[in-house]
Backbone bond lengths (Angstrom), bond angles and torsions (degrees), N, CA, C in turn:
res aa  C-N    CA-C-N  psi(-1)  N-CA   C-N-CA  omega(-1)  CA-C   N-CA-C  phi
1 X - - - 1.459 - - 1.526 109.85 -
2 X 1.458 120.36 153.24 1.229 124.68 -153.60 1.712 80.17 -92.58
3 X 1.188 110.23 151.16 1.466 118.36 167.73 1.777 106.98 -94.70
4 X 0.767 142.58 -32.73 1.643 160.75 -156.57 1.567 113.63 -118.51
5 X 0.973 134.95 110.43 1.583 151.42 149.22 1.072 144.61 -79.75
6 X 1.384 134.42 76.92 1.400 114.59 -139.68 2.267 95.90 -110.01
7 X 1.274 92.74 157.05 1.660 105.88 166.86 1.166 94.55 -80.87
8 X 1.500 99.63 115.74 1.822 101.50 155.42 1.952 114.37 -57.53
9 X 1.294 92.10 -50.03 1.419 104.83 -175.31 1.803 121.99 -69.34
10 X 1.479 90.02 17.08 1.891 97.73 -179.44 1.771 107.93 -121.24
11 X 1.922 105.23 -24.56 0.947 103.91 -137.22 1.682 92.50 -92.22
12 X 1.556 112.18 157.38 1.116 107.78 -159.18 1.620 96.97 -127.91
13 X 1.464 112.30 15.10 1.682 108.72 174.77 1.653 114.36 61.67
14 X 1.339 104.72 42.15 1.490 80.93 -165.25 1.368 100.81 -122.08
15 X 1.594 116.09 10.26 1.211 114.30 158.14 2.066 132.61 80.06
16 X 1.308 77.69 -12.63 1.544 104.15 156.75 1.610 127.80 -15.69
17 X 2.018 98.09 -73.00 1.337 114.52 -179.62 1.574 108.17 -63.19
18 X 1.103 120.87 -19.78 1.492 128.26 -165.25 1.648 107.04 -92.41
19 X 1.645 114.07 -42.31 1.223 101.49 160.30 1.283 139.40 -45.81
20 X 1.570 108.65 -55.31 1.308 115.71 -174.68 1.520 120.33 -118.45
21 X 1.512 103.27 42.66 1.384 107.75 160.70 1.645 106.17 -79.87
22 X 1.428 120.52 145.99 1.323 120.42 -151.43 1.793 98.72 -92.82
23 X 1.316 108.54 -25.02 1.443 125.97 169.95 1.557 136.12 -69.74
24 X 1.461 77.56 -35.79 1.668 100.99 171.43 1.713 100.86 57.81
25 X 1.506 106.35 66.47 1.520 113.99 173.02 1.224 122.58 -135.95
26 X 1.557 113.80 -0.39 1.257 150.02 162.29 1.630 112.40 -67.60
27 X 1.269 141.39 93.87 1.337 128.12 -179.86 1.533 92.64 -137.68
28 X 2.067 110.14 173.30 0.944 115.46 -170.68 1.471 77.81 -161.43
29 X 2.085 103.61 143.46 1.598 119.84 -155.27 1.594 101.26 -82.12
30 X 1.277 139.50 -14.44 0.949 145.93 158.28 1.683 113.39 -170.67
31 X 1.400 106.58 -157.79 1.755 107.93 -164.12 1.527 114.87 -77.22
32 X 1.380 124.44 0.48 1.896 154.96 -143.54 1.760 94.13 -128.78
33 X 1.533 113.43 -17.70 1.353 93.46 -163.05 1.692 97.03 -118.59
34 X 1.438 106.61 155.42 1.424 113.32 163.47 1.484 122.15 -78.24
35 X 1.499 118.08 125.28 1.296 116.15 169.57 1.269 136.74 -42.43
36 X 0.897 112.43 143.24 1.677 128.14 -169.59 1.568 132.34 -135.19
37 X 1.482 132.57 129.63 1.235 125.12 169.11 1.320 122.08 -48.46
38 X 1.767 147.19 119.36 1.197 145.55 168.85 1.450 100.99 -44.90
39 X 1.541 104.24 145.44 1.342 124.03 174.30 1.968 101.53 -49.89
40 X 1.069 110.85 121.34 1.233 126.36 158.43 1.840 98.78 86.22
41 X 1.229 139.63 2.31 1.465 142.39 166.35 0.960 110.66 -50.28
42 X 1.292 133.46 -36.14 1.583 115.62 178.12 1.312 130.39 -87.12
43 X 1.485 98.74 41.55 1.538 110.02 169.37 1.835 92.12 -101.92
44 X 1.438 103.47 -19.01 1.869 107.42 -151.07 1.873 101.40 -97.70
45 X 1.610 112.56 -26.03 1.400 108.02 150.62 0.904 134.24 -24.57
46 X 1.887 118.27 115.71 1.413 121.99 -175.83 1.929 105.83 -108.98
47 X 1.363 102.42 8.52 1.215 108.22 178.70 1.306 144.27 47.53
48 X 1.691 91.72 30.95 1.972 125.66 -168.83 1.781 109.34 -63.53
49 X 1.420 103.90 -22.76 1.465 103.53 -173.50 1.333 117.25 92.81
50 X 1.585 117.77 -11.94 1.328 99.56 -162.10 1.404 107.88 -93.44
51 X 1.383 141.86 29.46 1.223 126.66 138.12 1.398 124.29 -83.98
52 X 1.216 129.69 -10.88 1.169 130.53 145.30 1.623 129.29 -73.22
53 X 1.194 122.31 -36.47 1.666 129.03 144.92 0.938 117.31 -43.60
54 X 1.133 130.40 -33.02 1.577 114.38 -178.90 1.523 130.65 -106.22
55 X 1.315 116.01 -1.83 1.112 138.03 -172.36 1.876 105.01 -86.29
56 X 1.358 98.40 97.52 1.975 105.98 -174.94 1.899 96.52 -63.53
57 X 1.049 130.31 3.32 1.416 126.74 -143.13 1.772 86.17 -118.55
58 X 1.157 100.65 -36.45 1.783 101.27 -172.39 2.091 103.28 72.12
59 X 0.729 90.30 22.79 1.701 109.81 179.40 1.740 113.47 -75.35
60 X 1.182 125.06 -49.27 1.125 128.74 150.75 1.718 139.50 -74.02
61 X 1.358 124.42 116.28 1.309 135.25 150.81 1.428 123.09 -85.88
62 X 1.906 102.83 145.71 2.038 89.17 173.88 1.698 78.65 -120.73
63 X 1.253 75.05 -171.41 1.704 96.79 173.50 1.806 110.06 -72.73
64 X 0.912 127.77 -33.15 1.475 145.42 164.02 1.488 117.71 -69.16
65 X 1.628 120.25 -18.60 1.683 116.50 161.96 1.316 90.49 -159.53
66 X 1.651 98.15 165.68 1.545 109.96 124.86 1.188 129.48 -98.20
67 X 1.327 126.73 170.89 1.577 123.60 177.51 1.974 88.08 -69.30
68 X 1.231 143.58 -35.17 1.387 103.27 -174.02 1.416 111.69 -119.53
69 X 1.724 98.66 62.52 1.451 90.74 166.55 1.638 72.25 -129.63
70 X 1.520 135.16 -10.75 1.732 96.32 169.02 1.553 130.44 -92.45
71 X 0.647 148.16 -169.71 1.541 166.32 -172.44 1.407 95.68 -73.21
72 X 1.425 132.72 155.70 1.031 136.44 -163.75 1.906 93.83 -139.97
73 X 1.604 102.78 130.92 1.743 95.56 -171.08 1.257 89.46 -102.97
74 X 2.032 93.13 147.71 1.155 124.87 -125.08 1.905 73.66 -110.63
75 X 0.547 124.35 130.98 1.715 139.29 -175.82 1.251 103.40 -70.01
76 X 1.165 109.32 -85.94 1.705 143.37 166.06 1.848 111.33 -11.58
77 X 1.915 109.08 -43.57 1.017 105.31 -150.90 1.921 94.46 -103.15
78 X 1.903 111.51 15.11 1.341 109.29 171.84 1.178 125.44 -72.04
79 X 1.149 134.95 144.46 1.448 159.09 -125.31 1.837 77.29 -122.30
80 X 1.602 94.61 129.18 1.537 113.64 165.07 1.492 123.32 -83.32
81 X 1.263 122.97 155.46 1.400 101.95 -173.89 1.945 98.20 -73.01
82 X 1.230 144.83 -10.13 1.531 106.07 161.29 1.397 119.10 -101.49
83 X 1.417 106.49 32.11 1.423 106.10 164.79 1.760 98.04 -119.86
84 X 0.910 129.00 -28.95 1.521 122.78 165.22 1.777 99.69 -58.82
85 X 1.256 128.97 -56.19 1.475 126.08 -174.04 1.695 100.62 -56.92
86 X 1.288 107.45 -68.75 1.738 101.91 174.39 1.586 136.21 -48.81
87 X 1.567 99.73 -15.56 1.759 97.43 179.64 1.663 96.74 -100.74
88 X 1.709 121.94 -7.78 1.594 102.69 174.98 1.070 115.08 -101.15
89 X 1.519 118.83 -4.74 1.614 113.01 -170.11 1.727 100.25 -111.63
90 X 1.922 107.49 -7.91 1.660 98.44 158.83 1.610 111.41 -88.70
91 X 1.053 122.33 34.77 1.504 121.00 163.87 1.188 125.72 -94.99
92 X 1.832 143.85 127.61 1.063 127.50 -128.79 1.616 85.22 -140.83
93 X 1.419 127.61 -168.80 1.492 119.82 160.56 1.271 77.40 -131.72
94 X 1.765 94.15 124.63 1.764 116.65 154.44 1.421 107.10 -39.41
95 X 1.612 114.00 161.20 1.199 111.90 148.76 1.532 100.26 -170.41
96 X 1.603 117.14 23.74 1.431 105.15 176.90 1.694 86.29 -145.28
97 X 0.963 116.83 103.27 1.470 111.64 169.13 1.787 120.15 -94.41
98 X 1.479 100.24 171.81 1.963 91.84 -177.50 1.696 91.79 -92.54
99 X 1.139 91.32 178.95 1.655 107.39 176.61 1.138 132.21 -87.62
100 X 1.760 119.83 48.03 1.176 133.41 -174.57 1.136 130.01 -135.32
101 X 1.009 155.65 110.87 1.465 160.85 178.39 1.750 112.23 -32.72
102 X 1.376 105.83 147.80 1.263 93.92 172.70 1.815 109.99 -107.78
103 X 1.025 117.80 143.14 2.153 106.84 -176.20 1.717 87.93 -67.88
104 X 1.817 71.11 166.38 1.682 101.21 -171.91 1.112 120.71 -63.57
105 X 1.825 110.87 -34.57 1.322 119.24 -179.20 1.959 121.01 -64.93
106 X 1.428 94.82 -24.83 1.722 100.61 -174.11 1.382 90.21 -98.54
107 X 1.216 143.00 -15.77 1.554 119.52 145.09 1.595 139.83 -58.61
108 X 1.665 87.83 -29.44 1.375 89.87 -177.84 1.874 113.65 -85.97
109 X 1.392 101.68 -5.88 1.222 97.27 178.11 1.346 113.77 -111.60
110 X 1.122 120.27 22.64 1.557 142.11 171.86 2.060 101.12 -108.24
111 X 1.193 125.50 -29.76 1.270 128.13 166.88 1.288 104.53 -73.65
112 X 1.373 106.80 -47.42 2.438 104.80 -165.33 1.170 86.85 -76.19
113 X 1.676 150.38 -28.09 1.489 123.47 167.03 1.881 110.03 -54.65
114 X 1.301 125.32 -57.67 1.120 149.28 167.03 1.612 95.67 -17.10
115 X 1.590 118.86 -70.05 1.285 120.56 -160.76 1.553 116.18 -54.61
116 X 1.271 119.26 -13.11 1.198 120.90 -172.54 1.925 123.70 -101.99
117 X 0.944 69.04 4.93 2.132 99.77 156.54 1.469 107.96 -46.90
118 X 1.516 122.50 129.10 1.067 116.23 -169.08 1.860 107.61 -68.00
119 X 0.738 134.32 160.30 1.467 127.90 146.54 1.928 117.78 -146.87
120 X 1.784 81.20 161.13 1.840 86.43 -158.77 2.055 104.70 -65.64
121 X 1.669 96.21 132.85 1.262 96.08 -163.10 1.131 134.97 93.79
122 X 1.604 121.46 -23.31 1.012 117.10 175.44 2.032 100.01 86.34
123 X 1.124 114.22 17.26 1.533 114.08 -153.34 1.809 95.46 -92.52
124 X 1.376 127.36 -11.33 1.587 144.21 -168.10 1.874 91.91 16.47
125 X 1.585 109.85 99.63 1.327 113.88 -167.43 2.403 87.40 -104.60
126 X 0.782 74.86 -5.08 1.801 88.08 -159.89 1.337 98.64 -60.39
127 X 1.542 113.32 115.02 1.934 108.00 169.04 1.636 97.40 -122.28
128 X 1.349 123.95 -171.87 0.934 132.99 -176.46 1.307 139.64 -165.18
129 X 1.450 141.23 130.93 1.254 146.92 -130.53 1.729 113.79 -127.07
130 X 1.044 126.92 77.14 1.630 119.48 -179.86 1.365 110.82 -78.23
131 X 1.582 109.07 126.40 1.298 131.59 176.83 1.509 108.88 -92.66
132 X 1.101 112.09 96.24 1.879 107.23 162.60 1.097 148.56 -104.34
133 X 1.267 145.30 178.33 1.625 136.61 -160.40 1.580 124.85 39.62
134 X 1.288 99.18 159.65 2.003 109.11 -168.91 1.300 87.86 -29.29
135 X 1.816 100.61 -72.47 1.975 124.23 -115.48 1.945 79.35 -63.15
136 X 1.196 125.48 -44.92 1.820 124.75 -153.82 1.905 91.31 -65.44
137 X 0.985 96.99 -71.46 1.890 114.04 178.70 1.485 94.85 -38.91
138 X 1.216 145.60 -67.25 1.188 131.60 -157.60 1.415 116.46 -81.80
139 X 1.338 112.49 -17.50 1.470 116.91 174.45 1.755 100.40 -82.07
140 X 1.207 153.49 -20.03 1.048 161.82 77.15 1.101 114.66 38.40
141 X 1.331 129.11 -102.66 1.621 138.37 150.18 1.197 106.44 -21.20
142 X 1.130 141.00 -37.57 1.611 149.63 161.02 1.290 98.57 -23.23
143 X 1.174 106.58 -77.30 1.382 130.74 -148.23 1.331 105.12 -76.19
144 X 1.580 117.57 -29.89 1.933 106.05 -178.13 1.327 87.60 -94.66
145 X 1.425 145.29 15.32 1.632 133.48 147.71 1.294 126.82 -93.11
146 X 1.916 105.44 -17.64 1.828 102.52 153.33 1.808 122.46 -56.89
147 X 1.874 98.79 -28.81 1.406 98.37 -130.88 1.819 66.82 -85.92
148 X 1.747 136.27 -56.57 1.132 140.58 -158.54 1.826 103.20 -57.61
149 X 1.375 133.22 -7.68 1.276 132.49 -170.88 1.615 88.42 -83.62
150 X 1.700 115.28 -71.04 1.297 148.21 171.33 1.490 80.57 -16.46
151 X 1.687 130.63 -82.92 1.116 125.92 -165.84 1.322 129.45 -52.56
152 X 1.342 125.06 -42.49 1.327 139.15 151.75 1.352 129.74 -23.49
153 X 1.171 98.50 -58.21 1.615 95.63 172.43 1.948 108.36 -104.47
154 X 1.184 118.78 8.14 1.318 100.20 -167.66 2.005 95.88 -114.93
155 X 1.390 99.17 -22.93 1.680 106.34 -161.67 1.512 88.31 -140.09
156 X 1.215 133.23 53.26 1.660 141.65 160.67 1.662 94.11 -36.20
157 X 1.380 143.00 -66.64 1.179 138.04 -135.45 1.859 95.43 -79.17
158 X 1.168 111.40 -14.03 1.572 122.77 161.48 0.908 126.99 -55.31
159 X 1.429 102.83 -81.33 1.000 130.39 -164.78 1.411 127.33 -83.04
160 X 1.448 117.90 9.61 1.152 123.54 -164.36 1.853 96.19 -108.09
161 X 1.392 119.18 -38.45 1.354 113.78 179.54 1.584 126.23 -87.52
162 X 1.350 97.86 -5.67 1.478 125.39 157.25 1.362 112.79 -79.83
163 X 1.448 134.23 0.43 1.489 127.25 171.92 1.596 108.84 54.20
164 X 1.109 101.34 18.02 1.526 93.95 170.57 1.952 131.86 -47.82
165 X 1.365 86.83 -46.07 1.393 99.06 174.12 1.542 114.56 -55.79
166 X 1.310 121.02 -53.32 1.606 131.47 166.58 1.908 105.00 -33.11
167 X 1.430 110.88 -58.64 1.192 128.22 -160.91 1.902 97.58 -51.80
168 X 1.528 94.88 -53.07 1.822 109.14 -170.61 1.699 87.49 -57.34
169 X 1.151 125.00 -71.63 1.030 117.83 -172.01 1.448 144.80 -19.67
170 X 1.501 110.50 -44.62 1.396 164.41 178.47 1.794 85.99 -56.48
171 X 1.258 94.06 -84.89 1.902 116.72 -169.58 1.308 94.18 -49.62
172 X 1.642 136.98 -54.40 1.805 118.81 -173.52 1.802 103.74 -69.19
173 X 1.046 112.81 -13.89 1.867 118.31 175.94 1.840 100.32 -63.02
174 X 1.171 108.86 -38.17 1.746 118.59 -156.60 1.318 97.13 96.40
175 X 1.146 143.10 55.66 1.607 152.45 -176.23 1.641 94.27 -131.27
176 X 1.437 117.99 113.30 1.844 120.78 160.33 1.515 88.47 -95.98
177 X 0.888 85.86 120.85 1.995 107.38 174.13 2.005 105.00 -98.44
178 X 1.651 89.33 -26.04 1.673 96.07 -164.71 1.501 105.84 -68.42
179 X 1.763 120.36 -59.69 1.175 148.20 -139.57 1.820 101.55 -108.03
180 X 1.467 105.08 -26.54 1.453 109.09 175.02 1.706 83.93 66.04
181 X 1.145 146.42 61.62 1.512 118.82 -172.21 1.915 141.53 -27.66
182 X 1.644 80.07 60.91 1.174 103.61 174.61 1.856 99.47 -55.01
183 X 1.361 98.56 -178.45 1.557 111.19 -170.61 1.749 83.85 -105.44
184 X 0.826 143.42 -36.83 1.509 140.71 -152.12 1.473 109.75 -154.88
185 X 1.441 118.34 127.64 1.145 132.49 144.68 1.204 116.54 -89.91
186 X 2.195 129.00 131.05 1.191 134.61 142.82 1.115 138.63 -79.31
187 X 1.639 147.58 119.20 1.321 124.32 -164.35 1.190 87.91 -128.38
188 X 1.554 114.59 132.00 1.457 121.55 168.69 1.725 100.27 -85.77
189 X 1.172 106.72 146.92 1.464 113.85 169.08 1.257 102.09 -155.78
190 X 1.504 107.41 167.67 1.535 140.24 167.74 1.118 135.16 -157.92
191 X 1.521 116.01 166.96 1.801 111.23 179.97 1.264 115.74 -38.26
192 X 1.716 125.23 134.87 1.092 126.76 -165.46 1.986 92.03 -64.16
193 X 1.623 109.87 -52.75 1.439 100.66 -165.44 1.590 126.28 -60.55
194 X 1.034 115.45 5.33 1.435 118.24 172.66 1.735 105.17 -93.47
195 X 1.650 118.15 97.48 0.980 107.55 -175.17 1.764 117.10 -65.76
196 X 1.713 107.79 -35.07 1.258 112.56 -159.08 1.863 109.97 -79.70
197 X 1.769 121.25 30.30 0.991 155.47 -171.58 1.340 97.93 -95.47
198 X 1.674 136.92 -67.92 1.539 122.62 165.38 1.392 126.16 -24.78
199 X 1.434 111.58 -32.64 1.312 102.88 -155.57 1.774 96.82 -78.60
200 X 1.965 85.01 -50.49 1.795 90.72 -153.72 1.667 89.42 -61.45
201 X 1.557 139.15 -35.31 1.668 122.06 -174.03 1.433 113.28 -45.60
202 X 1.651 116.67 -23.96 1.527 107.07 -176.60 1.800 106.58 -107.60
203 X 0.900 103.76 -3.21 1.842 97.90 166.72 1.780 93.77 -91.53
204 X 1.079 120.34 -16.83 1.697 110.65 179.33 1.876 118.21 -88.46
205 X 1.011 94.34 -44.16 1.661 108.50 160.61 1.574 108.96 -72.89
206 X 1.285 144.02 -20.34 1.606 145.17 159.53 1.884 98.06 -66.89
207 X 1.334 114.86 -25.71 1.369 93.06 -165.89 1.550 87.26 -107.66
208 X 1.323 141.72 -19.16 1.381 133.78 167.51 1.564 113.14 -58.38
209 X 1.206 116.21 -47.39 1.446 121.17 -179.48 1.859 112.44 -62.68
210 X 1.257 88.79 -29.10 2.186 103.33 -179.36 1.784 90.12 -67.00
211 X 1.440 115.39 -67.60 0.886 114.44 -150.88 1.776 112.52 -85.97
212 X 1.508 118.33 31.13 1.484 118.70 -173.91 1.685 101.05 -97.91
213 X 1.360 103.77 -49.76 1.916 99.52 176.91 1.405 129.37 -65.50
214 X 1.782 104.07 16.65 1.706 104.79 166.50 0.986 125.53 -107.85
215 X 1.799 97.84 2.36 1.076 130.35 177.24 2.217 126.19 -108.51
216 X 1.278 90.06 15.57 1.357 103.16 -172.44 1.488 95.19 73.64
217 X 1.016 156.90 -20.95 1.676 153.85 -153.73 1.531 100.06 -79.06
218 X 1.426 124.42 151.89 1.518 131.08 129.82 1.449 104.72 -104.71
219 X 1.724 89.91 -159.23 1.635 99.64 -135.98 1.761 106.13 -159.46
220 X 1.209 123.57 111.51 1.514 112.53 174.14 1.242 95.36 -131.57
221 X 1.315 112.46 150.53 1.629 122.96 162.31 1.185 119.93 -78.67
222 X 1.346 157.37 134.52 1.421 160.85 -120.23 1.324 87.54 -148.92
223 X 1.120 149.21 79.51 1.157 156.06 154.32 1.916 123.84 -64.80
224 X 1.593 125.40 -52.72 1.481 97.22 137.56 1.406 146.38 -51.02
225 X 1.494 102.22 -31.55 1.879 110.26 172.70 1.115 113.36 -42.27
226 X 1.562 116.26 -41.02 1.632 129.08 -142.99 1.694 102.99 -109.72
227 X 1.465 109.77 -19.49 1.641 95.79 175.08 1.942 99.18 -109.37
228 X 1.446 114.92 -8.22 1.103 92.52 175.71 1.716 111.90 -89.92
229 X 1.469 113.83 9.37 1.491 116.67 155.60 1.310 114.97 -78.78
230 X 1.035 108.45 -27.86 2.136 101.89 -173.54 1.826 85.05 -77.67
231 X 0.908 124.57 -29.95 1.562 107.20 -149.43 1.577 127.50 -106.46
232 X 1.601 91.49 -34.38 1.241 103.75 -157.23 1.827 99.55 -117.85
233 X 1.637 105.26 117.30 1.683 111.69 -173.76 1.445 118.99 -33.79
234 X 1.661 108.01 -50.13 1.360 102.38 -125.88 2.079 75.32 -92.99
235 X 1.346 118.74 11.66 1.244 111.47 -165.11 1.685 92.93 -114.64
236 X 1.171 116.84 -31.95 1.437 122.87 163.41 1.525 107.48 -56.40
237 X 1.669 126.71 -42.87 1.574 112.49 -172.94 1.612 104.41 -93.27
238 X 1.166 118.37 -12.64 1.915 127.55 146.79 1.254 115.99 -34.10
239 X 1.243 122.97 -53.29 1.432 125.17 -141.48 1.861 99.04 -131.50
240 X 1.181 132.03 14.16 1.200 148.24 157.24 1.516 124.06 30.90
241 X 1.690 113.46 40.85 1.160 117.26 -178.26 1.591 118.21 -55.20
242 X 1.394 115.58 150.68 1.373 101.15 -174.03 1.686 104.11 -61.42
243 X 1.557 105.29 171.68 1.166 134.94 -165.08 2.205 94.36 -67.10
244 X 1.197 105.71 115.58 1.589 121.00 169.88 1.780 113.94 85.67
245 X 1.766 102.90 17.41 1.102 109.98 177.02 1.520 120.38 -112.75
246 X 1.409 91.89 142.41 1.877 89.84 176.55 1.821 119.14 -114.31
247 X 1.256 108.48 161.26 1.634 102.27 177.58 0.954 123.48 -84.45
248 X 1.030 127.82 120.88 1.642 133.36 169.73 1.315 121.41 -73.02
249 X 1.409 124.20 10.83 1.343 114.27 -153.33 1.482 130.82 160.10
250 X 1.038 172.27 93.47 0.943 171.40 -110.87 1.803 120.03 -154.75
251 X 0.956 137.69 159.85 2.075 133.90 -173.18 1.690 89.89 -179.53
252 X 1.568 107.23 122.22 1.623 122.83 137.15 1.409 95.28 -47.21
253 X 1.287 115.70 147.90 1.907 108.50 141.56 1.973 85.71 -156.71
254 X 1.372 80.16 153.85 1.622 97.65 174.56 2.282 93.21 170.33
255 X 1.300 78.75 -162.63 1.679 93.57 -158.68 1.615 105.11 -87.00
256 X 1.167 126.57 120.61 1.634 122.52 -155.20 1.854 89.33 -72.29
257 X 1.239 108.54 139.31 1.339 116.11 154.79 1.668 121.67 -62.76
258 X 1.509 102.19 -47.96 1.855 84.49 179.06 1.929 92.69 -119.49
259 X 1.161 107.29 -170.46 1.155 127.20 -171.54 2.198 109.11 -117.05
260 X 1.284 90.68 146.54 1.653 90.59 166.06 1.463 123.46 -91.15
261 X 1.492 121.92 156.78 1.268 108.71 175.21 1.332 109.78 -138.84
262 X 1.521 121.72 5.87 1.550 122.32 172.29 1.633 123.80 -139.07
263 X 1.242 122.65 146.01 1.694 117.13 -178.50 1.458 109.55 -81.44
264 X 1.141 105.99 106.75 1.825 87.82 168.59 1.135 106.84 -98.04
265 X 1.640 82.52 160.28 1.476 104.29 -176.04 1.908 118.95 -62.09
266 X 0.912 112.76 161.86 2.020 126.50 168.77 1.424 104.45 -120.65
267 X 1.745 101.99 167.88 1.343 111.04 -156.12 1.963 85.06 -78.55
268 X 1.221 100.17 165.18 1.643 113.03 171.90 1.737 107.44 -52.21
269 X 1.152 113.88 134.14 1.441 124.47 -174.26 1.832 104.74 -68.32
270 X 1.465 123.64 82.42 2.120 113.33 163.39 1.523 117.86 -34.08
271 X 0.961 130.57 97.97 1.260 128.03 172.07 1.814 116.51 -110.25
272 X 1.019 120.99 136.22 1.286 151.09 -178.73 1.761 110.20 -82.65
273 X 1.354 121.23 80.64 1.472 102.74 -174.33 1.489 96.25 -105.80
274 X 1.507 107.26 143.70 1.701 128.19 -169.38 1.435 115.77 -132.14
């Protein structure tokens, strides 16, 4: 079966779908002819959409859309480059949230932004796990303060430039240093055997964290949460990923207690020109 359908009466030869099919299985016999799947390519379909995305003509259908069952980008609503510079360098990492939960529904539509994270292949291996309320989160934090003690005295050369010890400290004060007592932890995870799954969990959590302040949300990366899941047991049977899955990732998110009011500056960008 043909994967691709095209309107004769839309199509404007212009070769578009053929450029930037990512497979390059899409061809057309010259500038007179309508595009076509190569004999046997639709084994090599990764089913990204973008020959239907890209087509201004709406001339192409796959089996996976039509041009008017998707969304149509909104021109008008593109980001200038000093409003692209001003909405990434006003991004802050939460770390004091209020004491309120966020509903399920503005999570879940803070993840379906998330889903659209590129990943290699087109394969979207990325699932995801919301942790809610104190008592779950703090029993949690529990567990990356068994695993950082464990480290302390067993892996000092670790754990010592990681401030871990400071951190334990913190937690016998009544201080969560881990959880920031956020209202919610997210952990992206996936099948452990898909190695090229690390990557896309942190380009998917980079675009969850982009997309939380349009949503009233902040945003921290949980960086003990997330390695004392790869590592440490008793924080792996804590945090109950399904059976042959690993975390990619970890985010506080909840409702920032205070607000920012200035960009600071970063160190000068090293660049390598060749």
């Amino acid at each position: 079966m043909n994967q691709i359908t095209i309107d004769e009466t839309k199509c404007k030869h212009d070769g578009a779908c053929v450029a930037e099919c990512p497979v390059g299985i899409i061809m057309m016999a010259d500038k007179k002819s309508l595009p076509k799947i190569i004999p046997g390519g639709e084994e090599f379909c990764i089913s990204c959409g973008h020959c239907v995305a890209v087509c201004p003509h709406g001339a192409l259908a796959h089996t996976i859309a039509r041009p008017e069952d998707l969304a149509e980008v909104k021109k008008e609503w593109m980001l200038s480059p000093e409003h692209a510079e001003h909405f990434l360098r006003s991004r802050r990492s939460i770390r004091a949230y209020k004491d309120k939960a966020v509903d399920r529904e503005t999570l879940e539509r803070l993840i379906g932004v998330a889903r659209h994270a590129p990943s290699g292949h087109n394969v979207q291996p990325v699932q995801w796990m919301v942790v809610s309320g104190a008592e779950k989160i703090r029993e949690l934090s529990g567990a990356v303060i068994d695993w950082m003690r464990y480290m302390i005295k067993e892996k000092p050369e670790i754990a010592t430039p990681l401030h871990m010890d400071g951190v334990v400290l913190y937690w016998e004060m009544g201080r969560d240093m881990i959880c920031r007592n956020a209202p919610h932890i997210l952990v992206a995870h996936a099948p452990r055997a898909l190695p090229q799954a690390a990557t896309d969990g942190t380009i998917a959590l980079a675009y969850l964290e982009l997309a939380a302040p349009s949503l009233g949300l902040g945003t921290c990366w949980a960086g003990y949460f997330h390695v004392a899941s790869l590592y440490w047991p008793g924080m792996k049977t804590a945090l109950g990923l399904p059976d042959g899955h690993v975390s990619l990732g970890a985010m506080m998110v909840g409702y920032p207690k205070y607000g920012f009011h200035r960009l600071p500056e970063r160190n000068a960008p090293q660049i390598i020109w060749r």
